[in-house]
Backbone as a ProteinNet text record, in pm:
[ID]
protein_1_A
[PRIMARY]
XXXXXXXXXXXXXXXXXXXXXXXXXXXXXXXXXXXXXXXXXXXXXXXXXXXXXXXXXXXXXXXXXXXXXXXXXXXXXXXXXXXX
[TERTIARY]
3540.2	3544.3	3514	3402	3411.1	3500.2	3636	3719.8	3834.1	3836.9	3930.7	3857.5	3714.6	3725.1	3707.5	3697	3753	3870	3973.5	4112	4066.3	4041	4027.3	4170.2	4178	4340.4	4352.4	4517.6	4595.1	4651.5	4680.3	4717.3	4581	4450.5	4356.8	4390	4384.2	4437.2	4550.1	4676.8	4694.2	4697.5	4632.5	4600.4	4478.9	4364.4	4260.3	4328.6	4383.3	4390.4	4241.1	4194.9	4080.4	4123.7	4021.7	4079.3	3943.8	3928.7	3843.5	3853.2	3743.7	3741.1	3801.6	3942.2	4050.9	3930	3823.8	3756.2	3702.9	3689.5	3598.4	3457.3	3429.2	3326.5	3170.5	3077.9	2966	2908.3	2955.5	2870.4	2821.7	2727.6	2647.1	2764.2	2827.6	2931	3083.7	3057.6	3152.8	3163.5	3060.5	3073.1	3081.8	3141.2	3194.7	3314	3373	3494.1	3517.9	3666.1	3705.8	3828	3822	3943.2	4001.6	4097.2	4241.8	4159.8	4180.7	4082.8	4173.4	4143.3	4185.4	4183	4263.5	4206.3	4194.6	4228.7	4205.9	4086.6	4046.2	3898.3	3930.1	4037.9	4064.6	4096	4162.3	4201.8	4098.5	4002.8	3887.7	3813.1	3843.9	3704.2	3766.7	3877	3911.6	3859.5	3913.1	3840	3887.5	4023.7	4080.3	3977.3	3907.2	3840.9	3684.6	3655.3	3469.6	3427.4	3568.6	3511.3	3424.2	3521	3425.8	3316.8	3356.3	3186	3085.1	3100.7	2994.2	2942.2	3044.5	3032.2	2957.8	2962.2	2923.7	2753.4	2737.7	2585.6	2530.4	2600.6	2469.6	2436.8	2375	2222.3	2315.8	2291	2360.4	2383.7	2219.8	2242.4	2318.8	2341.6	2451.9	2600.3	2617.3	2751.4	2801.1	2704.6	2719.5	2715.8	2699.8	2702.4	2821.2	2802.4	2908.7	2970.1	2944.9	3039.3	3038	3176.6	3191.4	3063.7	3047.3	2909	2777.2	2792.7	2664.7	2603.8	2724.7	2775.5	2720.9	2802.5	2706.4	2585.9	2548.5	2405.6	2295.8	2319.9	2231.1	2261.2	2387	2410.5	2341.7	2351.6	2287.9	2149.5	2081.3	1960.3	1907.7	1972.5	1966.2	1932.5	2024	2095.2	1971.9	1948.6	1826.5	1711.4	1641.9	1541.2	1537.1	1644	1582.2	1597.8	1579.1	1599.8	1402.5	1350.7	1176.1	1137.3
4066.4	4100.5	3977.9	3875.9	3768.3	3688.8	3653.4	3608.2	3681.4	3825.4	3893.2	3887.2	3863.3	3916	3722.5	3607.5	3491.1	3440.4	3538.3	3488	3357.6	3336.9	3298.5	3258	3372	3432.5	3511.4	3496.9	3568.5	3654.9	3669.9	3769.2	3894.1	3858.1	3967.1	4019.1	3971.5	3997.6	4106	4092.4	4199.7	4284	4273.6	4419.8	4529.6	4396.4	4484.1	4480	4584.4	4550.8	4599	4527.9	4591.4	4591.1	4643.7	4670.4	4665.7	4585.6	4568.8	4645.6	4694.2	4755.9	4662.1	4725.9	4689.3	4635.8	4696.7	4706.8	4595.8	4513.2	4424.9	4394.8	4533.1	4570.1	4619.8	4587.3	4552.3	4734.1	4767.4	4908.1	4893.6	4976.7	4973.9	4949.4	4988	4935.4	4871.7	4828.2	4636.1	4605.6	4543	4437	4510.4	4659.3	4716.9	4689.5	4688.2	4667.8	4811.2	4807.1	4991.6	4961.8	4998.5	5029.5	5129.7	5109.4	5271.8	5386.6	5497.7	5599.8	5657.2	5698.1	5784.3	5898.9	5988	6098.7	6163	6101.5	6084	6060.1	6122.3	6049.7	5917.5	5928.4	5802.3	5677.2	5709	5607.1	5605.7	5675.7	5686.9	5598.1	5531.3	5441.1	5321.3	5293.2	5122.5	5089.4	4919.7	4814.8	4819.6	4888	4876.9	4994.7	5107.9	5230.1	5169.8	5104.1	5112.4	4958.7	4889.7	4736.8	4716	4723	4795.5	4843.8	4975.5	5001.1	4962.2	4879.1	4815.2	4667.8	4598.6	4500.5	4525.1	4654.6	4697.6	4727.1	4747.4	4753.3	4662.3	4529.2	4429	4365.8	4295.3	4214.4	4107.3	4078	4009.3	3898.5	3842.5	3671.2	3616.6	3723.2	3733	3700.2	3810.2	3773.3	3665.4	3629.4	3490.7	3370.4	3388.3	3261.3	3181.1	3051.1	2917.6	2916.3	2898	2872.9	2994.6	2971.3	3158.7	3114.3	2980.6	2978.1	3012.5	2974.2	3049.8	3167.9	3231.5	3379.3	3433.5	3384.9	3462.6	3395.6	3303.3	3300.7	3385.8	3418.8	3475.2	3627.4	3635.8	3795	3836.4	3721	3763.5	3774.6	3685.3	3673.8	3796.3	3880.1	4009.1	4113.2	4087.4	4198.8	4228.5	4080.9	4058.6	4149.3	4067.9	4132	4304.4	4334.2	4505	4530.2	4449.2	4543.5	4486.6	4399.3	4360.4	4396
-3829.8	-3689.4	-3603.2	-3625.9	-3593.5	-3549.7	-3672.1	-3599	-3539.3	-3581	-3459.7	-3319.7	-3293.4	-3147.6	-3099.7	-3181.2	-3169.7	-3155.1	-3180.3	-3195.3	-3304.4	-3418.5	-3488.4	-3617.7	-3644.8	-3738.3	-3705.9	-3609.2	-3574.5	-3676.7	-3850	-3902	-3912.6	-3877.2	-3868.2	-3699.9	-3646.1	-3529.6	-3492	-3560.1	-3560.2	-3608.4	-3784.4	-3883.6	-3802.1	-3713.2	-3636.7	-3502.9	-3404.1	-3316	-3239.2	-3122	-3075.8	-2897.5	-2816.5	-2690.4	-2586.6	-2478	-2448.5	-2271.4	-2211.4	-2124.2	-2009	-1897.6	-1827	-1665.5	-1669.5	-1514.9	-1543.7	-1432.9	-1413.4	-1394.4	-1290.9	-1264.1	-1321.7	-1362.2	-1422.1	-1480.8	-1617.2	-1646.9	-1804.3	-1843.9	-1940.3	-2038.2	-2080.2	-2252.9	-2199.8	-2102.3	-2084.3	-2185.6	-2292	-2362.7	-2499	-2520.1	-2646.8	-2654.2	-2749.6	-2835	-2900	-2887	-2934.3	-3017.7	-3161.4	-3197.2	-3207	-3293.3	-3297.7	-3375.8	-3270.4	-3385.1	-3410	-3533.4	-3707.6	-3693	-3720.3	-3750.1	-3878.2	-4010.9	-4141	-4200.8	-4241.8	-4332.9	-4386.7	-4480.9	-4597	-4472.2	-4360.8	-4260.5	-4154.8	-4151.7	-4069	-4107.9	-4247.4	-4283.6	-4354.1	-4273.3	-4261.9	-4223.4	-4194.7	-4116.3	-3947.8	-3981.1	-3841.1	-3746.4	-3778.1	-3699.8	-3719	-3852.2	-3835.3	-3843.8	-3830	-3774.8	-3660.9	-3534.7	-3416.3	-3396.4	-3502.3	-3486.1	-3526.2	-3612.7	-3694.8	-3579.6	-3593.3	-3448.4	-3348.1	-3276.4	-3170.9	-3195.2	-3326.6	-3353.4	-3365.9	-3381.3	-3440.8	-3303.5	-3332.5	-3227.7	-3150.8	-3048.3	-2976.2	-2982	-3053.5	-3109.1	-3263.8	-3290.3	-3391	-3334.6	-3280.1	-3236.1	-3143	-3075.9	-2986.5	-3059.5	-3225.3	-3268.6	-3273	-3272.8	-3211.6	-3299.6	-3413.3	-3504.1	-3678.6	-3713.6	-3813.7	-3953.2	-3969.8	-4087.5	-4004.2	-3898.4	-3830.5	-3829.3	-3784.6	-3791.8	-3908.7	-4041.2	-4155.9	-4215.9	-4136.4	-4174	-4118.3	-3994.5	-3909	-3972.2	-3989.5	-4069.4	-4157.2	-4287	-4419.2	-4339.2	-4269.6	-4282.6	-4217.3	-4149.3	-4102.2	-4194.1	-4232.8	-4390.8	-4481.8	-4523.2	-4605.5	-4574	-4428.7	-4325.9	-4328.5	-4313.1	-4365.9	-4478.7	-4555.7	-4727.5	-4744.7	-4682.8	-4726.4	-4679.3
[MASK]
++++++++++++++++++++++++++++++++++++++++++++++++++++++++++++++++++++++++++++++++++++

């Protein structure tokens, strides 16, 4: 998800498409990301429907990281952090 919402690689780009809110104007989930919803179980739990959502949960200084090894460093070190 990293580099789809980077434009990073354009072939993830368009397997995920994602869609970002059209208003300009300043409201509580601006800064969510929405993909194509499923109405399939088996297609309900791609990458293209629970990428997003997964994205949309993590911590903000995660996703603002500069560069994509950053990215999963600060991830794992997340990941890790709730399993101790």
């Amino acid at each position: 998800m990293y580099q789809v919402v980077n434009n990073m690689n354009t072939r993830l780009c368009e397997l995920v498409p994602i869609s970002r809110p059209l208003h300009t104007h300043y409201t509580r989930k601006k800064h969510l990301i929405t993909g194509k919803v499923r109405k399939l179980k088996s297609t309900s739990l791609s990458i293209v429907s629970r990428g997003p959502q997964i994205w949309n949960k993590l911590e903000g200084f995660i996703k603002m990281s500069q560069y994509f090894l950053a990215f999963k460093k600060n991830l794992k070190q997340k990941l890790l952090s709730t399993y101790i």
